[in-house]
N, C-alpha and C positions, 0 to 999 in steps of 0.2 A: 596473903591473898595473891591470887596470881595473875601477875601485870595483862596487861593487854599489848598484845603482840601484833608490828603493823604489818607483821606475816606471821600470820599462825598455823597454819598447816604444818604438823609435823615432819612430810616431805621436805621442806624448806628445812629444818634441821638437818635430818638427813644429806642434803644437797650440800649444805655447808660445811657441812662434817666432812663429807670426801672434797670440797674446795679447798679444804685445810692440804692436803696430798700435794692439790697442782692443780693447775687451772685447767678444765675442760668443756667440751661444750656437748650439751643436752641427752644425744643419745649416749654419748663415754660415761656421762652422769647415770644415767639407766643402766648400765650395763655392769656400772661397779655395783650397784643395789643388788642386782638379779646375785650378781656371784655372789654375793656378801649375804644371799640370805635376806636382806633387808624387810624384805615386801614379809615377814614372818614375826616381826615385831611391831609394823607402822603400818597400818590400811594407805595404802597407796593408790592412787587411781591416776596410773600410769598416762592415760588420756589428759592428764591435767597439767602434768611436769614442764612443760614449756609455759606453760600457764604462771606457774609459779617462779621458775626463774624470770621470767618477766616482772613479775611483782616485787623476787629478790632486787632484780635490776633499777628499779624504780622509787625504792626507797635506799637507796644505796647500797645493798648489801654484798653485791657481787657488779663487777664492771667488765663490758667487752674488752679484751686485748686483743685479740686475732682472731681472722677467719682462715679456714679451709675448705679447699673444695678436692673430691676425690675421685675423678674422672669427670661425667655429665653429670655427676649427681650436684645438687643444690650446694651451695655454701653453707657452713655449717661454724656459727659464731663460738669463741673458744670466750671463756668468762673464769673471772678471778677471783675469789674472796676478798673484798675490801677492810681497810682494817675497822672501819663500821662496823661490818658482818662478823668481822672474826671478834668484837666485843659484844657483840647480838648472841651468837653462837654462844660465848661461854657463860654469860649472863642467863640466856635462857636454860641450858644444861644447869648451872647452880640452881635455877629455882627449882628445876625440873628433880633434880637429883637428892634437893633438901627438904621441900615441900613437897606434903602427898596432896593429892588434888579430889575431888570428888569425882569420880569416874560412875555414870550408870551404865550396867550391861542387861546385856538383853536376861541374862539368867536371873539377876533381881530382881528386877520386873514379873518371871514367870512365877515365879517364888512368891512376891508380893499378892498373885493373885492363884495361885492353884487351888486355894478349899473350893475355885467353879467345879473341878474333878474331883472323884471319887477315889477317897483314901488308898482304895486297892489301885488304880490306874497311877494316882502320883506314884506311891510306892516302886510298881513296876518301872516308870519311865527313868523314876531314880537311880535306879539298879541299873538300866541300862546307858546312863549318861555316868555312873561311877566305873561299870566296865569301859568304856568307850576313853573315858579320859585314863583310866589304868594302859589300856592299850596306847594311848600318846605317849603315855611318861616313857615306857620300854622302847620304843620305836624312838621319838627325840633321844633318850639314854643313847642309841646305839648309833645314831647320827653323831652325837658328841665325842663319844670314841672313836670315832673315824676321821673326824676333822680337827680334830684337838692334833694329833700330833702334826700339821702343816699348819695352823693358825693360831694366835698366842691365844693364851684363853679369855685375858681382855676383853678381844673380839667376841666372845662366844657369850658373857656374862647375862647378856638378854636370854640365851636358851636357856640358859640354867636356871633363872627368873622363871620363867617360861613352866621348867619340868619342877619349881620349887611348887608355883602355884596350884599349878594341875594334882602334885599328891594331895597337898594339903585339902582343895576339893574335892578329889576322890572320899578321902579320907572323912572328911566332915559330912560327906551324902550318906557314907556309908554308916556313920554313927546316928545320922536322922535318920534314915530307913527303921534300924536295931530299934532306934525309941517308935517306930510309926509298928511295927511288927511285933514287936512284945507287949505292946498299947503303954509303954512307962513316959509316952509324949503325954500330956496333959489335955485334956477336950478332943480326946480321940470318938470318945462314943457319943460328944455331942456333934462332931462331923460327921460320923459315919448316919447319925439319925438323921440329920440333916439332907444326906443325900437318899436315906432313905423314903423320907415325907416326898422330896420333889421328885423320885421316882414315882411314887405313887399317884403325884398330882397331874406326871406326864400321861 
């Protein structure tokens, strides 16, 4: 079961992860995310990140060691990983890394209820969210060969997670379509009657 985290926003991983590097403060932390791709694996809301190194700060996880200022602009506090955070950090990567968690997405959800639409419309929108994700896998593929030879592949592992998921999806819409289209899905004609009655009752 997965602990209760007195920072759980994912960000705050993320944040701790590049503190492991070297101590920096707020926008350096932003900015190694942007490069690094980050915001492509972690819904980040960027508007928050100070938000949460404050929170880091507050439970010990990361502590101020210097400010900077770079002309008129404001000071700008540099911050460390504590070794609190850096056992936060690896604690929460092991469970993260060993235990799968219960994740709902929005596409389960749609799934859970599509018999409201009519067999032929789920079909279509099928079709076109199995090409759509077909079209990411090629597009992420060709990002990966592009950035693979300057970045170890380590770093990259989430995309490849990323383009493993999306076939495997592609893949599985496209064998429920085959069974919605040759009718070999099971209570296909008692859907299709079904939306034929509430056609009628419209």
């Amino acid at each position: 079961m997965a602990k209760r985290r007195k920072v759980g926003n994912l960000l705050a991983l993320a944040l701790l992860t590049g503190l492991v590097e070297k101590p920096m403060h707020p926008y350096e932390m932003a900015t190694l995310l942007k490069e690094r791709g980050k915001d492509a694996s972690i819904k980040i809301q960027w508007g928050s990140l100070y938000t949460v190194v404050q929170n880091l700060e507050k439970h010990g996880f990361v502590e101020p060691v210097d400010t900077t200022r770079q002309g008129k602009r404001p000071e700008r506090t540099v911050y460390a990983i504590t070794a609190a955070g850096r056992a936060e950090l690896q604690d929460w990567l092991r469970e993260l890394l060993a235990e799968p968690q219960q994740e709902f997405t929005s596409f389960e959800a749609a799934l859970s209820n599509g018999g409201v639409l009519s067999p032929d419309e789920v079909i279509d929108l099928l079709q076109r969210r199995a090409t759509t994700l077909e079209t990411y896998v090629v597009d992420w593929r060709k990002r990966l060969a592009e950035v693979v030879r300057s970045v170890p592949r380590i770093f990259l592992i989430e995309v490849e997670f990323k383009v493993a998921m999306a076939e495997a999806e592609a893949a599985w819409v496209r064998s429920i379509v085959a069974e919605m289209v040759d009718g070999t899905m099971p209570d296909m004609d008692l859907w299709r009657s079904y939306h034929a009655k509430t056609k009628k009752e419209d």
